[in-house]
PyMOL commands that place a pseudoatom at each C-alpha (Angstrom):
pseudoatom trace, name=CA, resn=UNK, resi=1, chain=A, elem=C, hetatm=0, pos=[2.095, -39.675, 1.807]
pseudoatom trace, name=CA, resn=UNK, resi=2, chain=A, elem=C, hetatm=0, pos=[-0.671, -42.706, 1.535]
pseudoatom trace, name=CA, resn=UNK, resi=3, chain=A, elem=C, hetatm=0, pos=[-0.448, -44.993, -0.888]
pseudoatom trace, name=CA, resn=UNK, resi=4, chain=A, elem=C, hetatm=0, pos=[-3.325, -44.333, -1.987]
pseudoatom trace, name=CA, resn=UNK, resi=5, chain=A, elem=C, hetatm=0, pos=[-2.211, -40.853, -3.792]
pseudoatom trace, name=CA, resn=UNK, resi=6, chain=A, elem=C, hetatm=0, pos=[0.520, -39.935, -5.938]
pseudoatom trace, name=CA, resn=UNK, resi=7, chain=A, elem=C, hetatm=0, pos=[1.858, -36.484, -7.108]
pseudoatom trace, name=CA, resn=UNK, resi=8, chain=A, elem=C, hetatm=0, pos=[0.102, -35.615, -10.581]
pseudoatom trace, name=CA, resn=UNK, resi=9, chain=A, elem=C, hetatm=0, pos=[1.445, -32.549, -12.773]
pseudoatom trace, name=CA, resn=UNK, resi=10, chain=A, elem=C, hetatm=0, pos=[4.396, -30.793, -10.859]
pseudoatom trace, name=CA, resn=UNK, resi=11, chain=A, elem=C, hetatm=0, pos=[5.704, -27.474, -11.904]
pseudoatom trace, name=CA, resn=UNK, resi=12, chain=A, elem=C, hetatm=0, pos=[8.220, -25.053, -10.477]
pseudoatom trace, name=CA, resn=UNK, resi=13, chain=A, elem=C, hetatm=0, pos=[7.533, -21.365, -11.242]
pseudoatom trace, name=CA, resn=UNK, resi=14, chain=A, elem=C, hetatm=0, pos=[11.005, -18.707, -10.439]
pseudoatom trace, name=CA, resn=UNK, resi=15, chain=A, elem=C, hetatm=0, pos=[10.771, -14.771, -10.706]
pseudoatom trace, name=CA, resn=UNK, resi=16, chain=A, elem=C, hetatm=0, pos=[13.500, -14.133, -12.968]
pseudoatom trace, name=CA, resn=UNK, resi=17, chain=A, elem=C, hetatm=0, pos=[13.779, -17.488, -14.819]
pseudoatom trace, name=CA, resn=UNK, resi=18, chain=A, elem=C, hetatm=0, pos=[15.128, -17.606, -18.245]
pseudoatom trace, name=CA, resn=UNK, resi=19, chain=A, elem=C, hetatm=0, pos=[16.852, -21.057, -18.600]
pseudoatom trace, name=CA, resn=UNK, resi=20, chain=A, elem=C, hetatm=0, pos=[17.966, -24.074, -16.676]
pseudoatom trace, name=CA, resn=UNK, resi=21, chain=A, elem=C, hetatm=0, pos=[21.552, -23.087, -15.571]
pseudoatom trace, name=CA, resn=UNK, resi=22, chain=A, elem=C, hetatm=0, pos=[20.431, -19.271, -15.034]
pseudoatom trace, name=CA, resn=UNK, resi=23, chain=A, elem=C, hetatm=0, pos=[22.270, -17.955, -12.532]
pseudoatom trace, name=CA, resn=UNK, resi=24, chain=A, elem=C, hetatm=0, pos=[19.935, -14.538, -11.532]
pseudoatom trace, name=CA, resn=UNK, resi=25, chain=A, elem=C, hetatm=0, pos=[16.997, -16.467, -10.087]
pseudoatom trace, name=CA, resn=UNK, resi=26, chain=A, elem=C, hetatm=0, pos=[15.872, -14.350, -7.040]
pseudoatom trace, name=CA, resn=UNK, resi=27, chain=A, elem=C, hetatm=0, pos=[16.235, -16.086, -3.563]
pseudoatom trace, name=CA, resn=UNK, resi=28, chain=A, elem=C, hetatm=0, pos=[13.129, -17.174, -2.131]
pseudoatom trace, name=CA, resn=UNK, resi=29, chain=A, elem=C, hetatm=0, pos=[11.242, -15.922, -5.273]
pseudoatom trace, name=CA, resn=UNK, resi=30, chain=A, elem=C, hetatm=0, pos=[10.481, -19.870, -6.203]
pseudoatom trace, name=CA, resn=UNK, resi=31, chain=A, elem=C, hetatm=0, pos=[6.836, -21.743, -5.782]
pseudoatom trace, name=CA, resn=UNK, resi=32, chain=A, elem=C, hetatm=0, pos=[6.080, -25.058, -6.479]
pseudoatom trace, name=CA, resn=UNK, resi=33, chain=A, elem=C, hetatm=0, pos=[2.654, -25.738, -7.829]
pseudoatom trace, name=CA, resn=UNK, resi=34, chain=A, elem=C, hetatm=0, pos=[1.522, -29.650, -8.146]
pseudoatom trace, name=CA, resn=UNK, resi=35, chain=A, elem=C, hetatm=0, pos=[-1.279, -31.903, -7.983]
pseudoatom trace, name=CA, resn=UNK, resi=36, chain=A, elem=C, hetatm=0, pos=[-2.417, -34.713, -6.160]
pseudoatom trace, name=CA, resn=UNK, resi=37, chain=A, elem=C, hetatm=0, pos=[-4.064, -37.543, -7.641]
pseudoatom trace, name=CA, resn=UNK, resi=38, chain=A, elem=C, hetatm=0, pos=[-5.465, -40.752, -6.296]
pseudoatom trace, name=CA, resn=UNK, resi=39, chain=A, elem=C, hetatm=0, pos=[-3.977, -43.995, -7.243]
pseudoatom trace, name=CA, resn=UNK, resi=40, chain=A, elem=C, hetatm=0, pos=[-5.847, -47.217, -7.922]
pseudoatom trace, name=CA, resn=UNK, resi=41, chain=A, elem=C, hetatm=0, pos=[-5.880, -48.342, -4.766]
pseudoatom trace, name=CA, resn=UNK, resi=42, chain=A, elem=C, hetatm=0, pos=[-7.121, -45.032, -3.935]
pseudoatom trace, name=CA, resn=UNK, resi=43, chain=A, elem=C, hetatm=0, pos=[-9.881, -45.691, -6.352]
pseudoatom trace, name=CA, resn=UNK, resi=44, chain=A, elem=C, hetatm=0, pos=[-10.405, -48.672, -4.679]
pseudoatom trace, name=CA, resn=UNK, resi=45, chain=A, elem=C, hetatm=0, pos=[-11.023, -47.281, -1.566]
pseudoatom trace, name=CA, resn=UNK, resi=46, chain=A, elem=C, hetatm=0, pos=[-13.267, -44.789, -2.986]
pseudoatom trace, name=CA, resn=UNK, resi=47, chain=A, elem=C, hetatm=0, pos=[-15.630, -46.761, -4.890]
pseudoatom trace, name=CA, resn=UNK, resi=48, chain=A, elem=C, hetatm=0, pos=[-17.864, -46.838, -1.830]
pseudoatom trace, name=CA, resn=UNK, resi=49, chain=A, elem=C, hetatm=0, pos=[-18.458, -43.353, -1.589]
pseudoatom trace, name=CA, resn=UNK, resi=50, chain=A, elem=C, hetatm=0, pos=[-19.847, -41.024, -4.709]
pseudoatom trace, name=CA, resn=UNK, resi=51, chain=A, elem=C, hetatm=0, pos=[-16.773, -41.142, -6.625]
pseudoatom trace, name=CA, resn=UNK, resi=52, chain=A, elem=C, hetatm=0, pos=[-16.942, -40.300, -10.334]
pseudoatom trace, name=CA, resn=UNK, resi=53, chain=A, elem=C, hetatm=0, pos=[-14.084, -39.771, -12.140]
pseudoatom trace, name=CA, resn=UNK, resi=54, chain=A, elem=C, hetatm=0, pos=[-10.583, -38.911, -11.339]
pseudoatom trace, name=CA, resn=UNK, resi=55, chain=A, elem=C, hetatm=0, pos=[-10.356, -37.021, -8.380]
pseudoatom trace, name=CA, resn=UNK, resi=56, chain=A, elem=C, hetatm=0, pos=[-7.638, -33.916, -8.209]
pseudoatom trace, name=CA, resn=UNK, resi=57, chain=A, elem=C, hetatm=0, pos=[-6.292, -31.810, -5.815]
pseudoatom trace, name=CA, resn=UNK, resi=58, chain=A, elem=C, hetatm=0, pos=[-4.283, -29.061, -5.932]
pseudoatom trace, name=CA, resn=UNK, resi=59, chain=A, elem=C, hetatm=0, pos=[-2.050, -27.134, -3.823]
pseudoatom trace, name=CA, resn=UNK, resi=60, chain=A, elem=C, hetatm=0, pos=[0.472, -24.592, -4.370]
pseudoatom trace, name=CA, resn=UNK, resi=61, chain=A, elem=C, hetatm=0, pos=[3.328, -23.267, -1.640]
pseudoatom trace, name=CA, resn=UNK, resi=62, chain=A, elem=C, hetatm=0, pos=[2.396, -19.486, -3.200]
pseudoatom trace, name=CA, resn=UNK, resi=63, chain=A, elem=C, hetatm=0, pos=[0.164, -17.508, -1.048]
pseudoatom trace, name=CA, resn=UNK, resi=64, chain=A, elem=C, hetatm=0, pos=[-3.285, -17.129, -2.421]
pseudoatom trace, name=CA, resn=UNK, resi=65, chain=A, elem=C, hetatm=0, pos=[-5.347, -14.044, -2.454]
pseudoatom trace, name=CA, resn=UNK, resi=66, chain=A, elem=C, hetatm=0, pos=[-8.550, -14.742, -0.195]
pseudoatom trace, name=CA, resn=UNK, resi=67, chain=A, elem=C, hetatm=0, pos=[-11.164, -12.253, 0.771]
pseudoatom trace, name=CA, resn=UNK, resi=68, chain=A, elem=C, hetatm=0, pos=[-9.351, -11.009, 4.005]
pseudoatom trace, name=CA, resn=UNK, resi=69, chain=A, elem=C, hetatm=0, pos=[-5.981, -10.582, 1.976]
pseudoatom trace, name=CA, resn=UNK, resi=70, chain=A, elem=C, hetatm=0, pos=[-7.976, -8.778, -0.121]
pseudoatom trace, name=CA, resn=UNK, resi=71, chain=A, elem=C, hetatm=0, pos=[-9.432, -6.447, 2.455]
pseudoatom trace, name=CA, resn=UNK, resi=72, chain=A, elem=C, hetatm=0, pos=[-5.949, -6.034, 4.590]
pseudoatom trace, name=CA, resn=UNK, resi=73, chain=A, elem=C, hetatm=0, pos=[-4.100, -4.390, 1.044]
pseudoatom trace, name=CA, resn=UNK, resi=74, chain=A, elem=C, hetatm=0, pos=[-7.320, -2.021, 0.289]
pseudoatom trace, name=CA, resn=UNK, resi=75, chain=A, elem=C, hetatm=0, pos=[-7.642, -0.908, 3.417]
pseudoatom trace, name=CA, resn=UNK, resi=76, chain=A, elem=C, hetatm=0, pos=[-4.150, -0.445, 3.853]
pseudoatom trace, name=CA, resn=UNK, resi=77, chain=A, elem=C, hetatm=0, pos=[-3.864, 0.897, 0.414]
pseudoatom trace, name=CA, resn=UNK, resi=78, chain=A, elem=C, hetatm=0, pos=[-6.178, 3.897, 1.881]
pseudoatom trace, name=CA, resn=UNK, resi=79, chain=A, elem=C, hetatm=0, pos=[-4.896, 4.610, 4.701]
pseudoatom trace, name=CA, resn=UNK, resi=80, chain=A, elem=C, hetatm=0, pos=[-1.693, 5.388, 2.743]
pseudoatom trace, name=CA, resn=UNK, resi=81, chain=A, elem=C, hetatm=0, pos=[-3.548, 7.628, 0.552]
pseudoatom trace, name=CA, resn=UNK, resi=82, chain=A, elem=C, hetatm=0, pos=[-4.712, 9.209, 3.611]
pseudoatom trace, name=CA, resn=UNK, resi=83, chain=A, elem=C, hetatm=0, pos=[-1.486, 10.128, 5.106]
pseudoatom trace, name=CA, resn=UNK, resi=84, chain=A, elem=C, hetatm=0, pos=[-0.128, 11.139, 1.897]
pseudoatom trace, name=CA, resn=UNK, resi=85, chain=A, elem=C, hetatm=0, pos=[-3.177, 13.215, 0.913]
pseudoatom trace, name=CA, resn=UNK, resi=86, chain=A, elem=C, hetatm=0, pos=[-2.669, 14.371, 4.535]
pseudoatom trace, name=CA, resn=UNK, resi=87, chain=A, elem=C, hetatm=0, pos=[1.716, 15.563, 3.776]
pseudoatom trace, name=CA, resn=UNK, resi=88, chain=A, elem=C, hetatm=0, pos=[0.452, 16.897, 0.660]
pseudoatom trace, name=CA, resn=UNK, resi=89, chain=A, elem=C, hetatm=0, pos=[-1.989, 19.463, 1.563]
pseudoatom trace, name=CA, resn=UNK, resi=90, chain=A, elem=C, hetatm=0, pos=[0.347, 20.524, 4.576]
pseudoatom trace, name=CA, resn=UNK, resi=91, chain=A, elem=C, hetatm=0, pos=[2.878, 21.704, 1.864]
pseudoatom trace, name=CA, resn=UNK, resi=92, chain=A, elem=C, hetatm=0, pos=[0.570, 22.821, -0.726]
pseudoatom trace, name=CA, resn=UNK, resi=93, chain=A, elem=C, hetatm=0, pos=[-2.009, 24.493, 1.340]
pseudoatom trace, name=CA, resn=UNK, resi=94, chain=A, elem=C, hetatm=0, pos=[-0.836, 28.372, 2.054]
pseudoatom trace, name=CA, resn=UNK, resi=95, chain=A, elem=C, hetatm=0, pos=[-1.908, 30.169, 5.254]
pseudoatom trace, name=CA, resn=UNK, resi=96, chain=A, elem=C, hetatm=0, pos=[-2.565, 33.380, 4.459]
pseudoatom trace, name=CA, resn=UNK, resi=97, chain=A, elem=C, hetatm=0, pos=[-0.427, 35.800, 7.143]
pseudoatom trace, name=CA, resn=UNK, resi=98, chain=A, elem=C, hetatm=0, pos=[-2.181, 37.650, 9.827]
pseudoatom trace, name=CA, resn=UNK, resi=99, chain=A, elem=C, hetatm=0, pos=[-2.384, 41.576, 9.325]
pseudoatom trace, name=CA, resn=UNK, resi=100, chain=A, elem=C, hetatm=0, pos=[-4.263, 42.417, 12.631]
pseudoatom trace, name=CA, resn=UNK, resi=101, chain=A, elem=C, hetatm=0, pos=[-4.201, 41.626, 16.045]
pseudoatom trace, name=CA, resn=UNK, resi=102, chain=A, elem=C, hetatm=0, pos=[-8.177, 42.072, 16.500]
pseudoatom trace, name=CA, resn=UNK, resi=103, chain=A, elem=C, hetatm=0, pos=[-9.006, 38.613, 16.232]
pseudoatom trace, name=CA, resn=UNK, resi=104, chain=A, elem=C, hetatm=0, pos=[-12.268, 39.275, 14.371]
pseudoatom trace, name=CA, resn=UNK, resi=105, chain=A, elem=C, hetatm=0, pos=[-9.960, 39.949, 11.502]
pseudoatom trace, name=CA, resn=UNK, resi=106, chain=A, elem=C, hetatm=0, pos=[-7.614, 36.848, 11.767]
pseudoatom trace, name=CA, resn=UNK, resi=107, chain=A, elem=C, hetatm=0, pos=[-6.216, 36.037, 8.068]
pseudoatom trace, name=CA, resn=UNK, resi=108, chain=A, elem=C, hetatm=0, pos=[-7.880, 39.022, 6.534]
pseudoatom trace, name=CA, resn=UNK, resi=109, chain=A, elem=C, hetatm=0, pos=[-6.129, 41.619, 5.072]
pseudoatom trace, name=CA, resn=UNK, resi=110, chain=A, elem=C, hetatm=0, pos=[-5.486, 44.366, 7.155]
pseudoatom trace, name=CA, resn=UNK, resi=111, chain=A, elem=C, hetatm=0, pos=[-4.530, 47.938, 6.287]
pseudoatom trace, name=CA, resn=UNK, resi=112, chain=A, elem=C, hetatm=0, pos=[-1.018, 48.464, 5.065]
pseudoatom trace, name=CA, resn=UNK, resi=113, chain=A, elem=C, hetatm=0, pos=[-0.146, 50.588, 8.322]
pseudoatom trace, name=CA, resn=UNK, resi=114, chain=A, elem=C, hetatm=0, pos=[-1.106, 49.982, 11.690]
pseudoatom trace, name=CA, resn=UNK, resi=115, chain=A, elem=C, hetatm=0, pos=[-3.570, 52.451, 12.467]
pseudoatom trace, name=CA, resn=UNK, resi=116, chain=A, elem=C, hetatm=0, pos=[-2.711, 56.277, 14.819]
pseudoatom trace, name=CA, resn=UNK, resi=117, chain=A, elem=C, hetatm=0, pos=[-1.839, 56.979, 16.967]
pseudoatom trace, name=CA, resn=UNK, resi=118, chain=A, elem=C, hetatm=0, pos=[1.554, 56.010, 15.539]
pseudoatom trace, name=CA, resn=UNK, resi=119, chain=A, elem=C, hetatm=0, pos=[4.472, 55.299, 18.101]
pseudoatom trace, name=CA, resn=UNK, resi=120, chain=A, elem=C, hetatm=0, pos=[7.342, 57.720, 18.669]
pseudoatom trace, name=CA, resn=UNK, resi=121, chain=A, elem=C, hetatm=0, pos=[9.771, 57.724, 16.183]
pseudoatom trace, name=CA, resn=UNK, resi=122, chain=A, elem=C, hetatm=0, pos=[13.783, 56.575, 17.712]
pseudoatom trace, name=CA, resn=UNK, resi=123, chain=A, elem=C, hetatm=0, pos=[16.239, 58.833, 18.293]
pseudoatom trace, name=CA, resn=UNK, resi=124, chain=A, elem=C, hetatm=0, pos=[17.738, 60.908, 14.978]
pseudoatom trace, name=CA, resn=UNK, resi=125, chain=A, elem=C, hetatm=0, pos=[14.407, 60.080, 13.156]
pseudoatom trace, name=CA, resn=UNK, resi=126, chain=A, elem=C, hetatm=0, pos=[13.402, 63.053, 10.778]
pseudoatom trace, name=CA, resn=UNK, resi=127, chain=A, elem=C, hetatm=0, pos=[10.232, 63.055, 9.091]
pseudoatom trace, name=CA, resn=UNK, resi=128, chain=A, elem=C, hetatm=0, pos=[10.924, 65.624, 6.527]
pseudoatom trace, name=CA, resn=UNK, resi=129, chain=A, elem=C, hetatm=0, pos=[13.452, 62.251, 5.192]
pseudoatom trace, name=CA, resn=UNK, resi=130, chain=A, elem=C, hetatm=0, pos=[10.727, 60.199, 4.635]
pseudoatom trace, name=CA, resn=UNK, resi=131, chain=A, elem=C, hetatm=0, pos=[8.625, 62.427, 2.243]
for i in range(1, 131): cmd.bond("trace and resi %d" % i, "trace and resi %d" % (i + 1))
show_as sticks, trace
zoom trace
């Protein structure tokens, strides 16, 4: 780095951090957050240009949220509802059974019989049984 900057306020921010010697911190769950500030020299240098004040820049290693970002989770955040909405109603929604083979009638209720004339009854069949 120039001479011209130096590292201003520095902090380290863990998921998971308690104390010092705390053994749980999550792996790669770390950032570092710090800012840079310009020296005298850097002021120096600056004095040309419309500098007023002490001039401060910060960066972070943590991913920021940006408009795009933004965009990507909501839509994708949708289309997950839309596949799940999708599952859902395939197991919820019922299809009532087909009664007839005319197809006019297709998941209507049909009678309870099929209508005459009614096939032969098998072998050994005896009405008089069945009333």
């Amino acid at each position: 780095m120039e001479n011209k900057y130096r590292f201003g306020k520095i902090d380290v921010n863990c998921e998971g951090y308690d104390y010092p010697t705390d053994l749980y911190i999550l792996r790669g769950s770390c950032g570092l957050e710090y800012t840079i500030e310009l020296t005298d020299e850097g002021r120096a240098k600056q004095g040309s240009s419309d500098y007023h004040g002490r001039n401060n820049y910060q960066y972070g290693s943590r991913n920021r949220y940006n408009n795009s970002s933004a965009l990507r989770e909501v839509v994708m955040f949708v289309i997950v509802a839309v596949i799940f909405y999708m599952v859902f109603k395939t197991y919820t929604d019922t299809v009532p059974p087909v009664y007839s083979q005319d197809p006019n009638m297709m998941g209507r209720p049909g009678p309870s019989a099929p209508p005459p004339p009614y096939s032969p009854e098998p072998p050994g069949f005896k009405r008089e049984y069945t009333q």
